[in-house]
BAZA-198788 format. One record per residue (C-alpha): x, y, z; residue number from 1; residue in three letters. Coordinates in steps of 0.001 Angstrom, whole numbers, plus 500000, padded with zeros to 6 digits. Each point is the difference from the previous one (the first is absolute). Layout:
N
<pt><x>X</x><y>Y</y><z>Z</z><mike>NUM</mike><nutor>ALA</nutor></pt>
...
This chain:
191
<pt><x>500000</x><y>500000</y><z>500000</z><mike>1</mike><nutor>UNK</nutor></pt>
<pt><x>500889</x><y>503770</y><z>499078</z><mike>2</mike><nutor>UNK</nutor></pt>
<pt><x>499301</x><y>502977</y><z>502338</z><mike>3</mike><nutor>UNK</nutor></pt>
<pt><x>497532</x><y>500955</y><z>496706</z><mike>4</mike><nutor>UNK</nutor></pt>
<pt><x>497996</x><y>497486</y><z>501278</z><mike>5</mike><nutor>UNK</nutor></pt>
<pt><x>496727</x><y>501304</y><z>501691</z><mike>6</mike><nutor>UNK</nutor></pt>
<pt><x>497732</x><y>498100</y><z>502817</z><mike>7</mike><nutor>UNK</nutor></pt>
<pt><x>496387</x><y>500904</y><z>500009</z><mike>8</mike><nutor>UNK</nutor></pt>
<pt><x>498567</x><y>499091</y><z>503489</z><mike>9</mike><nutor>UNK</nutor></pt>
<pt><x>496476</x><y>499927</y><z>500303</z><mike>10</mike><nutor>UNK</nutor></pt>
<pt><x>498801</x><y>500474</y><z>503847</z><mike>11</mike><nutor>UNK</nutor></pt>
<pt><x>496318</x><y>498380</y><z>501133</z><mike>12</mike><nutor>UNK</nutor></pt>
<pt><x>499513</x><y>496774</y><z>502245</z><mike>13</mike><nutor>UNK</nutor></pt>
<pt><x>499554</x><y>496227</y><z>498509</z><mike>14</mike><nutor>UNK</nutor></pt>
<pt><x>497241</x><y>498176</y><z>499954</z><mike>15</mike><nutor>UNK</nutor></pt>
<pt><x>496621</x><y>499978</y><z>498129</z><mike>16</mike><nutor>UNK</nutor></pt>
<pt><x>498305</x><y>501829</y><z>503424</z><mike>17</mike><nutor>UNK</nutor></pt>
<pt><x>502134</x><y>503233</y><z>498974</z><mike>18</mike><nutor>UNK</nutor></pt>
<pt><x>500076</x><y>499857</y><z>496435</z><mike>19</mike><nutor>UNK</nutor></pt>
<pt><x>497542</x><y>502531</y><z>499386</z><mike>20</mike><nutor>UNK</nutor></pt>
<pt><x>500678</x><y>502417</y><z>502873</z><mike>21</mike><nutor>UNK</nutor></pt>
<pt><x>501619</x><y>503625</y><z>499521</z><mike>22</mike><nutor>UNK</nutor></pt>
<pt><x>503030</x><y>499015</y><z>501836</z><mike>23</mike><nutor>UNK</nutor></pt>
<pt><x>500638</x><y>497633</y><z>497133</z><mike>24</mike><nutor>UNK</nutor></pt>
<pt><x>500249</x><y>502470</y><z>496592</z><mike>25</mike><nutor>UNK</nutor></pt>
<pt><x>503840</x><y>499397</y><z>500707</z><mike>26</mike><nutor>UNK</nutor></pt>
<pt><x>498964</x><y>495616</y><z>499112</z><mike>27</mike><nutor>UNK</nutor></pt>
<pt><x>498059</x><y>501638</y><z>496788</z><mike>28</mike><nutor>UNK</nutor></pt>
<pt><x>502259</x><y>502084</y><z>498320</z><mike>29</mike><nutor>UNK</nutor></pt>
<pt><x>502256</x><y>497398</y><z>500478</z><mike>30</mike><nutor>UNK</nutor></pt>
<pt><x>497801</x><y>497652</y><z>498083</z><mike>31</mike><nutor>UNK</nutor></pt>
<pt><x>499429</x><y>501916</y><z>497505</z><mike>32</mike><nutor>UNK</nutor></pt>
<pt><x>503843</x><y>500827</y><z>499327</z><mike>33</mike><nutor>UNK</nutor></pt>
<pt><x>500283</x><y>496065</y><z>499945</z><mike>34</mike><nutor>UNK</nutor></pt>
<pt><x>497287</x><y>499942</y><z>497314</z><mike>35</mike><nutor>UNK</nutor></pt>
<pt><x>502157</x><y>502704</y><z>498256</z><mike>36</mike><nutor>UNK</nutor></pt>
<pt><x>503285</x><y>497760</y><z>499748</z><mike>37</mike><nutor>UNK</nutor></pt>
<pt><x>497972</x><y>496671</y><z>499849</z><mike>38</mike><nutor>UNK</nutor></pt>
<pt><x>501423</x><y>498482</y><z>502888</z><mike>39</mike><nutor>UNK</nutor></pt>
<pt><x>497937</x><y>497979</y><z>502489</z><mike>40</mike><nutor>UNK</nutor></pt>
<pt><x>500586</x><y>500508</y><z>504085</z><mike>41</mike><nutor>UNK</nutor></pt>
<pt><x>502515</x><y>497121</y><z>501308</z><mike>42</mike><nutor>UNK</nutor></pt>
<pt><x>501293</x><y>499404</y><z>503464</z><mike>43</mike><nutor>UNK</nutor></pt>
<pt><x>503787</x><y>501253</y><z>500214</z><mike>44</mike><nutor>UNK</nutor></pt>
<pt><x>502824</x><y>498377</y><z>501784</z><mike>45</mike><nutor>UNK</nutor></pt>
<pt><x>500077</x><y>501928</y><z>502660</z><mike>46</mike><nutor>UNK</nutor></pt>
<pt><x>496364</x><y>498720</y><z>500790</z><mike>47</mike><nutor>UNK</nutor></pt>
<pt><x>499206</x><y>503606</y><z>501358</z><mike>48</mike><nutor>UNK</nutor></pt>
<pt><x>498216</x><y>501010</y><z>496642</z><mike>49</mike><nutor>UNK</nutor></pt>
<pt><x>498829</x><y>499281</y><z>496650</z><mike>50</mike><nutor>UNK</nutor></pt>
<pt><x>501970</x><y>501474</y><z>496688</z><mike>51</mike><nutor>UNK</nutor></pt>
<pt><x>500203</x><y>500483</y><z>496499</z><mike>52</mike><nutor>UNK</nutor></pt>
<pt><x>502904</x><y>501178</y><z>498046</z><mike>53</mike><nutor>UNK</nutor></pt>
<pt><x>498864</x><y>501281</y><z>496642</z><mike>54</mike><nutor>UNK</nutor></pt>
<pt><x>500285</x><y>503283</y><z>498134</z><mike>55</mike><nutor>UNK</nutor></pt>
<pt><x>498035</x><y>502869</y><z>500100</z><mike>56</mike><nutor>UNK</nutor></pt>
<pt><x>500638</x><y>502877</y><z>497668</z><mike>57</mike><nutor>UNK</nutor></pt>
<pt><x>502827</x><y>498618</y><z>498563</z><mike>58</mike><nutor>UNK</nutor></pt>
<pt><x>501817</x><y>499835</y><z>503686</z><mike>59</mike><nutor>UNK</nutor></pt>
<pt><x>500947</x><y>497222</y><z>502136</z><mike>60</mike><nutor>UNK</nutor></pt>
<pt><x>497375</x><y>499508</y><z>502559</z><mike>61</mike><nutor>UNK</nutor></pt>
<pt><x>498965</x><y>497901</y><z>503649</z><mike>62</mike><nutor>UNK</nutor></pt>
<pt><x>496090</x><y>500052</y><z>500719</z><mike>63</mike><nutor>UNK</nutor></pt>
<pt><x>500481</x><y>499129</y><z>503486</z><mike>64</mike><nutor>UNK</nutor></pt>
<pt><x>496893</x><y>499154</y><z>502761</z><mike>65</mike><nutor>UNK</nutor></pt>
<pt><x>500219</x><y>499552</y><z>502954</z><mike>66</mike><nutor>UNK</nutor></pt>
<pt><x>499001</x><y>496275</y><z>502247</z><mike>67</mike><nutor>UNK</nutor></pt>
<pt><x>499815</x><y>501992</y><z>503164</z><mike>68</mike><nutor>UNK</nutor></pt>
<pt><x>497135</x><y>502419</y><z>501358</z><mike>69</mike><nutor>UNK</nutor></pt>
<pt><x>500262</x><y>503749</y><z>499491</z><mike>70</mike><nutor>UNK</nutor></pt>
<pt><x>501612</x><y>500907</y><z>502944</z><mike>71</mike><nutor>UNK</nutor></pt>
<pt><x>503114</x><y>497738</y><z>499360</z><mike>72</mike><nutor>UNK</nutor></pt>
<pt><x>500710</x><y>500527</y><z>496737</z><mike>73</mike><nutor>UNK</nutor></pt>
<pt><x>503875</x><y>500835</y><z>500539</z><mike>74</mike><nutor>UNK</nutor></pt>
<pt><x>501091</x><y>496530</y><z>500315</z><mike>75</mike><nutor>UNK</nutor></pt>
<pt><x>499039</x><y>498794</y><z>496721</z><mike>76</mike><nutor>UNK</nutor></pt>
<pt><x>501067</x><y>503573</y><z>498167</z><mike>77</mike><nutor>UNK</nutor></pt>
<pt><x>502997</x><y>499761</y><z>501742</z><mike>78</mike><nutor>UNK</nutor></pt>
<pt><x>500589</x><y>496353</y><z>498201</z><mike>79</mike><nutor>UNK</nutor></pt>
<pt><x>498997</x><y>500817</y><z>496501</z><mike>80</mike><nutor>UNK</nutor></pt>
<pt><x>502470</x><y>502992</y><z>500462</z><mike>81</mike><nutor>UNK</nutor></pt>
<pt><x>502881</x><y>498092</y><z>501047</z><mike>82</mike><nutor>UNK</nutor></pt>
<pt><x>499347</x><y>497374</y><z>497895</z><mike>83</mike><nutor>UNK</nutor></pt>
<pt><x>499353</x><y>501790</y><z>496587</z><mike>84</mike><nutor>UNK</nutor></pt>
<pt><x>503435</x><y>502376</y><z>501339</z><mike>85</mike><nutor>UNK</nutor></pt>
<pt><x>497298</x><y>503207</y><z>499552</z><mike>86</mike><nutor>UNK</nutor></pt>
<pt><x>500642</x><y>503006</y><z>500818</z><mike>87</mike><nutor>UNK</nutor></pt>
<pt><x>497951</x><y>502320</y><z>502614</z><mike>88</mike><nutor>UNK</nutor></pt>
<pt><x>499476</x><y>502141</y><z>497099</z><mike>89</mike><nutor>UNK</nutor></pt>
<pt><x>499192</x><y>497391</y><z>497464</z><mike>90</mike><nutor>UNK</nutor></pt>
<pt><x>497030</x><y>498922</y><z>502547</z><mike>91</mike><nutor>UNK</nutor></pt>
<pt><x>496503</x><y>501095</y><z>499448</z><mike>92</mike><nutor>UNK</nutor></pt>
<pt><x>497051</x><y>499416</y><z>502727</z><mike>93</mike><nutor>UNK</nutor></pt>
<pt><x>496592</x><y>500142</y><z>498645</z><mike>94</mike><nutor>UNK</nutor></pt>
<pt><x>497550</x><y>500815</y><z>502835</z><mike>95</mike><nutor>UNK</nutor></pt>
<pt><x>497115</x><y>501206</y><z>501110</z><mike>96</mike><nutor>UNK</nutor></pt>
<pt><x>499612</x><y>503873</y><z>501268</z><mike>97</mike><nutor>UNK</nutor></pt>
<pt><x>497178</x><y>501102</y><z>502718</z><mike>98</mike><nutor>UNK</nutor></pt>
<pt><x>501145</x><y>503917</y><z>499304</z><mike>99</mike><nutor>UNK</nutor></pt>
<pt><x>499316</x><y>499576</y><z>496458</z><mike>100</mike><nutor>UNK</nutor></pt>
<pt><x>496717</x><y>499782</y><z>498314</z><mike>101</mike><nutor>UNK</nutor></pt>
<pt><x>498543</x><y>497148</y><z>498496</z><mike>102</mike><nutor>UNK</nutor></pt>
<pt><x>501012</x><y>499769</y><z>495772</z><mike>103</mike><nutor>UNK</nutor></pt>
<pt><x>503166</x><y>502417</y><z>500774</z><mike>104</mike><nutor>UNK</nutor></pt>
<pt><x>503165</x><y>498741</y><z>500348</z><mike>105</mike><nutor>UNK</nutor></pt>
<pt><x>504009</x><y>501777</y><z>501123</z><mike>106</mike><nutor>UNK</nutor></pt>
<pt><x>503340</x><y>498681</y><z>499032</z><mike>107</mike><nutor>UNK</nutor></pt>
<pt><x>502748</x><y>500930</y><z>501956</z><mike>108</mike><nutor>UNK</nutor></pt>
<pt><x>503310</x><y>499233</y><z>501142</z><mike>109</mike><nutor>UNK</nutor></pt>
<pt><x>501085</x><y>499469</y><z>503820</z><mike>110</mike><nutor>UNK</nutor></pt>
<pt><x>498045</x><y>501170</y><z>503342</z><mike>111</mike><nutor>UNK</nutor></pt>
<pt><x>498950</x><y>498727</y><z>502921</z><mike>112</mike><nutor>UNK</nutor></pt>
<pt><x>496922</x><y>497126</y><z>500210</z><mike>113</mike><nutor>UNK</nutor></pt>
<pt><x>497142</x><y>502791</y><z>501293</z><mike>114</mike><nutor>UNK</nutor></pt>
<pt><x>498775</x><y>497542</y><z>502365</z><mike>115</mike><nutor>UNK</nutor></pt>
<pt><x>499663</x><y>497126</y><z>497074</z><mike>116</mike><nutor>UNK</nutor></pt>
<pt><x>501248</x><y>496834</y><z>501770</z><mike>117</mike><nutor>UNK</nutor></pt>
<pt><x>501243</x><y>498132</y><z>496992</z><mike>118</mike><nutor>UNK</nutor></pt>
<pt><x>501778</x><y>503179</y><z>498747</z><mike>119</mike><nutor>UNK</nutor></pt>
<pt><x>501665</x><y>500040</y><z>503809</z><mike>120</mike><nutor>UNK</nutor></pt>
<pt><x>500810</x><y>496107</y><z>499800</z><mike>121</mike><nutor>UNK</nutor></pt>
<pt><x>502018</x><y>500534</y><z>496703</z><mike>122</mike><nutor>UNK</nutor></pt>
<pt><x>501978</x><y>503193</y><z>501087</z><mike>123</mike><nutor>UNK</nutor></pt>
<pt><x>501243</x><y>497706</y><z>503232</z><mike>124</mike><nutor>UNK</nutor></pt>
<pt><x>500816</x><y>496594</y><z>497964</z><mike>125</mike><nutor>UNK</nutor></pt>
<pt><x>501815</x><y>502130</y><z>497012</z><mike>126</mike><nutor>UNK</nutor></pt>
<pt><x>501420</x><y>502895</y><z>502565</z><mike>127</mike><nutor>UNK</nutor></pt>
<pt><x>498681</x><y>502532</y><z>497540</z><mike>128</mike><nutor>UNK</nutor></pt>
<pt><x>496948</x><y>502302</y><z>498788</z><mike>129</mike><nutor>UNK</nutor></pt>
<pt><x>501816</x><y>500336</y><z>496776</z><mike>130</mike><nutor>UNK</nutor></pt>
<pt><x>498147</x><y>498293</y><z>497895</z><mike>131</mike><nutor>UNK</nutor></pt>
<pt><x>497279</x><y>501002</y><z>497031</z><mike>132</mike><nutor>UNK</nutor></pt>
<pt><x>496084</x><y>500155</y><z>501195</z><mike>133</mike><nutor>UNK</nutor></pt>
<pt><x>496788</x><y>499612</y><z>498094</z><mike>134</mike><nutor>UNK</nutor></pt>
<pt><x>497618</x><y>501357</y><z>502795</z><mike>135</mike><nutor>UNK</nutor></pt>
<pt><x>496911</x><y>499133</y><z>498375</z><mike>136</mike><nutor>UNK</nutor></pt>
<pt><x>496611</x><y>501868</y><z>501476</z><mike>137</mike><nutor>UNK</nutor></pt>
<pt><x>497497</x><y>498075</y><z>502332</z><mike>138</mike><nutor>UNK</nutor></pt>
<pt><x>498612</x><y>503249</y><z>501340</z><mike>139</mike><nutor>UNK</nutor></pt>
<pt><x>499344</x><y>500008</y><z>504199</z><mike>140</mike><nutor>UNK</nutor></pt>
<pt><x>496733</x><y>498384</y><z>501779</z><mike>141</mike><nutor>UNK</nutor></pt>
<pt><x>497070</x><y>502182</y><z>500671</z><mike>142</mike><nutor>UNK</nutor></pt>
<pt><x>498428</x><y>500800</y><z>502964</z><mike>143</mike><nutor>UNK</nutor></pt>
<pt><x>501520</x><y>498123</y><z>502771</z><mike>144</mike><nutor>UNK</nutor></pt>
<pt><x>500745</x><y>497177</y><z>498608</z><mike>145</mike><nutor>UNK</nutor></pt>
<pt><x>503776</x><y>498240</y><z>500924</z><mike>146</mike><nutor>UNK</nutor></pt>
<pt><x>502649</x><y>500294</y><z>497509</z><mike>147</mike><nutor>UNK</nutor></pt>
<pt><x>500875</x><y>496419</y><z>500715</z><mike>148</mike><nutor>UNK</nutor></pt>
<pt><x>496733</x><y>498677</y><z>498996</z><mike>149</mike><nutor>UNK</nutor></pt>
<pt><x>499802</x><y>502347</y><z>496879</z><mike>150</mike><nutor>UNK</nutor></pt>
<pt><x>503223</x><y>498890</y><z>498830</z><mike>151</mike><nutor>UNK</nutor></pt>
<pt><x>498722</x><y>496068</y><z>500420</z><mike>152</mike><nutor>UNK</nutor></pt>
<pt><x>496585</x><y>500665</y><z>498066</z><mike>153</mike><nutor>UNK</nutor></pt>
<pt><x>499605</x><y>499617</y><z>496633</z><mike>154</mike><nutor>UNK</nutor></pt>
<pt><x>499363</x><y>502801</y><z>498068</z><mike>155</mike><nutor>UNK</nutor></pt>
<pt><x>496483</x><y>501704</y><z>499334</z><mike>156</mike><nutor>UNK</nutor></pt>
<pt><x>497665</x><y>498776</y><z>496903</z><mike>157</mike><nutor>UNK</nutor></pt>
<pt><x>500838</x><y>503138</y><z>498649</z><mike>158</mike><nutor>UNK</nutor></pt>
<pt><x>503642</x><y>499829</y><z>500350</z><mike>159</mike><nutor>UNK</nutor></pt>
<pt><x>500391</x><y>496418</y><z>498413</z><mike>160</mike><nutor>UNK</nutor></pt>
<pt><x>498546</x><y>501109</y><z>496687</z><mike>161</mike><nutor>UNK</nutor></pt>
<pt><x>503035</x><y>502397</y><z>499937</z><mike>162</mike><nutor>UNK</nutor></pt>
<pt><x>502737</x><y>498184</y><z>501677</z><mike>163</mike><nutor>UNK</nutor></pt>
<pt><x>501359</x><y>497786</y><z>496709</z><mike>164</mike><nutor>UNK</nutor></pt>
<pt><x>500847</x><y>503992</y><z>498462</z><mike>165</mike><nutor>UNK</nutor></pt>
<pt><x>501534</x><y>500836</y><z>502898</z><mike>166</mike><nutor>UNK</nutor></pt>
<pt><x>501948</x><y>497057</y><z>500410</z><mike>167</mike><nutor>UNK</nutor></pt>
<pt><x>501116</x><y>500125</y><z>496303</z><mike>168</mike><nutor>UNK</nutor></pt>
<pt><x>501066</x><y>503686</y><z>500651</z><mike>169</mike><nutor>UNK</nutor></pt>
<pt><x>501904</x><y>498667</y><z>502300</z><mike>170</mike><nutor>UNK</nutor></pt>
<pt><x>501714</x><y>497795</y><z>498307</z><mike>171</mike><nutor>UNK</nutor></pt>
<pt><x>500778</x><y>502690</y><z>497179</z><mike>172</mike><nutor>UNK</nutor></pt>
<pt><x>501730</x><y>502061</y><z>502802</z><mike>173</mike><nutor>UNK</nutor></pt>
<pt><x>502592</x><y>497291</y><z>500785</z><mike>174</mike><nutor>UNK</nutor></pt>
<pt><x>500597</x><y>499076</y><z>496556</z><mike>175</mike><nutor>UNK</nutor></pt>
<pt><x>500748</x><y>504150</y><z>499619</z><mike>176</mike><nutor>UNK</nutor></pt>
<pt><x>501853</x><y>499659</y><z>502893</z><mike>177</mike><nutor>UNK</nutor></pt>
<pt><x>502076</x><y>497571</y><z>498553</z><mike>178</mike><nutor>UNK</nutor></pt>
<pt><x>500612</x><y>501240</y><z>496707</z><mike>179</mike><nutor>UNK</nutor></pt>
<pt><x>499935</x><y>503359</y><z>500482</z><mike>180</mike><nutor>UNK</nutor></pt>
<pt><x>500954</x><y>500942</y><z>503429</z><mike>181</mike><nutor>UNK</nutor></pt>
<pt><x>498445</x><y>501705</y><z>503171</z><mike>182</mike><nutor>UNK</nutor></pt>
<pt><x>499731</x><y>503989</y><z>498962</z><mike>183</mike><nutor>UNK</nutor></pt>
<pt><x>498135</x><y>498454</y><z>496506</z><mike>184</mike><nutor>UNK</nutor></pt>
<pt><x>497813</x><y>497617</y><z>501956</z><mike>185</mike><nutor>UNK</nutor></pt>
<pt><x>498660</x><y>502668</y><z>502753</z><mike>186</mike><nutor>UNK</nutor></pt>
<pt><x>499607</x><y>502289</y><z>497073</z><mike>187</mike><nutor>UNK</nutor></pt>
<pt><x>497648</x><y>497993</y><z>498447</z><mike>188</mike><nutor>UNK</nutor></pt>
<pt><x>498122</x><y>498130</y><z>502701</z><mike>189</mike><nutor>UNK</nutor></pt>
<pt><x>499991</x><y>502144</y><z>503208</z><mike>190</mike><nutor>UNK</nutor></pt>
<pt><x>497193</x><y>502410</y><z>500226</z><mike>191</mike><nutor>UNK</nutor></pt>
């Protein structure tokens, strides 16, 4: 492996009971960069995650999932990392965002986790925030209403008929990322 080659990490917690919960848009744009390379998910050695090595826009890239819940995510990052010899700024985390509204999505490089747990796992396994993120929008809970149980609910009627756009926009952002750089890719997808 070269230091041109990029891991895409897509954050959200296993299992069918999760699969179509907010906290899991991370486990979707994943699956739809697989679709994009025409790879298929398999377990990797490390047994932490599941990976695909493929391209994607012409660049070398690891789809990379996670076998752990949320909240632990670092450990299996932190293998795919050492494992493909990435670096910190050859890393991209696809998440979801509470401070961003649902359909809108940031890139960005480096920061702190802003209370995201998997975000927080990551930065202590790889002893860095410097990595690329794709903060994509799941809006905040109304009324009064936990962000914990928000975050583990799928998402509204309304919001699934638009969710495969925004997941696809997604998508585009990393492969601009990729291709193109950060300054392009904010350019063209933060607003």
């Amino acid at each position: 492996m070269t230091l041109s080659t990029w891991l895409v990490v897509g954050l959200g917690n296993p299992g069918p009971g999760y699969a179509a919960t907010r906290h899991n848009v991370g486990y979707l744009v994943a699956d739809a960069l697989a679709a994009r390379v025409g790879g298929s998910w398999k377990k990797h050695k490390s047994g932490q995650a599941d990976a695909i090595e493929g391209r994607l826009a012409g660049e070398r890239v690891v789809l990379g999932r996670s076998r752990s819940f949320m909240n632990d995510s670092g450990g299996p990052v932190s293998a795919l990392v050492k494992f493909y010899d990435v670096e910190p700024d050859h890393l991209i985390v696809v998440h979801d965002e509470l401070d961003i509204d649902f359909g809108m999505l940031r890139v960005k490089f480096g920061g702190g986790d802003n209370g995201h747990n998997g975000l927080k796992s990551i930065r202590q396994s790889i002893g860095t925030g410097d990595f690329h993120r794709v903060r994509v929008g799941i809006g905040r809970p109304n009324g009064r209403q936990s962000v914990h149980d928000f975050v583990l609910k799928p998402y509204s009627t309304i919001e699934r008929k638009d969710l495969p756009t925004y997941v696809e926009e997604a998508g585009d952002a990393i492969e601009s990322l990729v291709t193109h750089g950060l300054e392009t890719t904010q350019g063209r997808f933060n607003r």
